[in-house]
N, C-alpha and C positions, 0 to 999 in steps of 0.2 A: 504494500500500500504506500509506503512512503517514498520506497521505489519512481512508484507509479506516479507519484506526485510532485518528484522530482526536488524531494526534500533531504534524500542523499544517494549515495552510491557506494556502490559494493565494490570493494578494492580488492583481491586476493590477495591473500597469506599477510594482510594489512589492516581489515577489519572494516567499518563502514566509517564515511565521511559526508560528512554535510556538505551541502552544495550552501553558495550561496543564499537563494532561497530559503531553505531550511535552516540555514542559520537565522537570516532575520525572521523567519518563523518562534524559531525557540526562543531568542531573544527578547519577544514580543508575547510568548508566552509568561516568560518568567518577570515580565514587570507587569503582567495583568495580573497571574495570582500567586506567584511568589515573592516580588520583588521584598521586603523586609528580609526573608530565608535569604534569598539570594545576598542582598547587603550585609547579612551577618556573617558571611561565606568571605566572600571575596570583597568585602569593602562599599562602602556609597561611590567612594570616586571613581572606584575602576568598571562598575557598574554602568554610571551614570557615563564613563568614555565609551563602555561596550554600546549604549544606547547610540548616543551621538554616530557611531560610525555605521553602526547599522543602517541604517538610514531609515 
């Protein structure tokens, strides 16, 4: 499905990788319902840089 959506890709003997797309997917996830988890993780500011470039 995610595949199919073009939210990553299957890389052999590598593992799977987010495509663009799915990056600003998940990115976008995590500051609709996680962003506080996310902030206690890895920071407000490094956060708040991941948003910005996300576009």
């Amino acid at each position: 499905m995610m595949e199919e959506e073009e939210l990553v890709t299957r890389a052999e003997r590598v593992g799977i990788l987010t495509t663009s797309k799915g990056s600003r997917k998940m990115i976008g996830v995590m500051r609709e319902k996680y962003q506080l988890k996310t902030e206690a993780i890895i920071g407000h500011t490094i956060f708040m840089e991941m948003l910005i470039h996300a576009g």
